[in-house]
N, C-alpha and C positions, 0 to 999 in steps of 0.2 A: 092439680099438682101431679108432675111425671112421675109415676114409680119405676123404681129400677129392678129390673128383672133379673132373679139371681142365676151369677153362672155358675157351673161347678169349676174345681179344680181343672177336671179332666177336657170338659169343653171347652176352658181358656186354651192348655197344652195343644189338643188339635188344633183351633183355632188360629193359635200364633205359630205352630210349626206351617200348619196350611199356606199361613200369608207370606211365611220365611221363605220355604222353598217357594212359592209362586212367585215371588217379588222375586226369589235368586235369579232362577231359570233364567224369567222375562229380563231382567237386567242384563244376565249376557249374553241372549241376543242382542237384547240394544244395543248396548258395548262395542260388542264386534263389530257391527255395521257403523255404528258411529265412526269408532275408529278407522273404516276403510274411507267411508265418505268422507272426512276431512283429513286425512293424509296427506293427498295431494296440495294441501293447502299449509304444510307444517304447523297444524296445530296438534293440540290434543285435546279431550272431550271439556275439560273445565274451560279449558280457553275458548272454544268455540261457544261452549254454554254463555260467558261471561259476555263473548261478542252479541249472541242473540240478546240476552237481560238489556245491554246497552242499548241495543237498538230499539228493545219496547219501552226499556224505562229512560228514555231519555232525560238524562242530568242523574242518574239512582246515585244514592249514597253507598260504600261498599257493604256499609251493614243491609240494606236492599240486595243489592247483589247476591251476598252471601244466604240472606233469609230465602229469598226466591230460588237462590242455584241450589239450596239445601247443600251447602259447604260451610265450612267452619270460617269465621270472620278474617284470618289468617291466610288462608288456602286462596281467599277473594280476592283480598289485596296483593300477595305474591303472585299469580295470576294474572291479574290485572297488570301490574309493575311490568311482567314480562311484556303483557300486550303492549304498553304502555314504551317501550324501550324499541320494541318493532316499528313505535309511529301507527298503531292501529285506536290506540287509546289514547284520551287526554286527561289530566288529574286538574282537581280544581278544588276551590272552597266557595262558599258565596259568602256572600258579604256578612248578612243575617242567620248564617251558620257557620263559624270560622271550625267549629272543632270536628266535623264530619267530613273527609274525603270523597269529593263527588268523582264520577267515569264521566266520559261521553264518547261516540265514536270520532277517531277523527274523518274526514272524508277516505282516505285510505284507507283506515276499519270499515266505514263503509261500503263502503268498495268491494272489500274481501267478504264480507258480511253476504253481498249479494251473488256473489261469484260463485259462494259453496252453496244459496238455494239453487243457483241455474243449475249445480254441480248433480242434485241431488237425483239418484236415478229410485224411482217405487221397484221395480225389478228386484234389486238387490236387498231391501229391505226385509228383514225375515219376520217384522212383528206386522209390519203390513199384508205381507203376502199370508201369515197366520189370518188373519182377519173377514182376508175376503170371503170363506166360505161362509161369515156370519152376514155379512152384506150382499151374499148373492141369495141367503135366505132370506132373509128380513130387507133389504132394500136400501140400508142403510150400516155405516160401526156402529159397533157396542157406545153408546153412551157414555160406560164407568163411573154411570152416577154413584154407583155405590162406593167404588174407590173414590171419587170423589169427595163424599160426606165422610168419610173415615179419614182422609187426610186434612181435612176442613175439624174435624175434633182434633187434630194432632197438632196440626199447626197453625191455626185458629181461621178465621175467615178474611182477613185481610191478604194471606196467600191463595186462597183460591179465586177472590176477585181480583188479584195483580197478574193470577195465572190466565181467567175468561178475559179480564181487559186484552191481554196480550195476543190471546185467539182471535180476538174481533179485528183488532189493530192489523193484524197480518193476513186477514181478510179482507180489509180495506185496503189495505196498502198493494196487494197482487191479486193476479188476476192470471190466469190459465189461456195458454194459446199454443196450439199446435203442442201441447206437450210439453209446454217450458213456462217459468213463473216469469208474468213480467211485473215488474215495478210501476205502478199507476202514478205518473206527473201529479203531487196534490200540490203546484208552485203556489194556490193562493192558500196554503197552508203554512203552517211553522215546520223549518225543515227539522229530520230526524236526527241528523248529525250537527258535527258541531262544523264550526267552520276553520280549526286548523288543523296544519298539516294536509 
């Protein structure tokens, strides 16, 4: 039987101010750079987030959406309705689930979807360009297995196998050439997008 190791008052306080200010920091760098790399494309970071969730979760429910974007079920949908109103999103039900609102891209979404990886320059990135001096030590990025197993107690293990599935998928799906992502033909696959618009 696991025994739980006790913490003090005080090592909680460090502990969660530590994780507050690091999560803050690194968040805006992310942020910023997000925001420049999809500018050009008039979204903004939910939106573009919700594009990437549809593209790995093809057919997700908005409650997926929302669980995976780490956004509130609200924020998804409105979101989405936006994309959805561009012609980038399609809304649906299935038949054997009428009460959940499905996304999918539509070829337009996907479209746009792959426009902003060609878009994406590592140069400008500030959490990448952070990184490399741990990858020119070690050979390799940091893992974050530990961020990982912390966010897997927070938000159970279903998001972080929808999160690796998604890494794998987009591993499979492009491939690196001269410096640019391509899109690998899977035609005797099931396509990613939907098929209107």
């Amino acid at each position: 039987m696991d025994q739980q190791i006790p913490s003090s008052l005080k090592q909680s306080v460090m502990f969660s101010h530590k994780v507050a200010q690091l999560s803050k920091a690194l968040w805006k760098s992310v942020e910023k750079d997000w925001q420049s790399w999809i500018k050009p494309f008039d979204l903004n970071i939910n939106e573009h987030h919700i594009l990437w969730i549809a593209y790995h979760l093809d057919g997700a429910s908005i409650s997926d959406v929302a669980k995976f974007g780490v956004m509130h079920v609200s924020t998804a949908f409105n979101f989405s309705k936006k994309l959805e109103e561009r012609g980038l999103l399609h809304f649906s039900k299935k038949e054997n689930d009428k009460r959940n609102t499905y996304v999918c891209l539509t070829n337009k979404g996907n479209d746009l979807f792959l426009e902003t990886l060609e878009a994406y320059q590592t140069n400008t990135y500030g959490v990448f360009a952070g990184a490399l001096p741990i990858r020119d030590l070690y050979g390799k990025f940091p893992e974050l297995s530990e961020i990982t197993s912390i966010l897997r107690h927070i938000y159970g293990p279903d998001f972080i196998d929808i999160f690796e599935q998604s890494l794998a998928k987009f591993n499979d799906d492009f491939e690196e050439e001269d410096g640019r992502l391509i899109k690998l033909d899977h035609s005797d696959k099931k396509s990613y997008s939907s098929e209107g618009a």
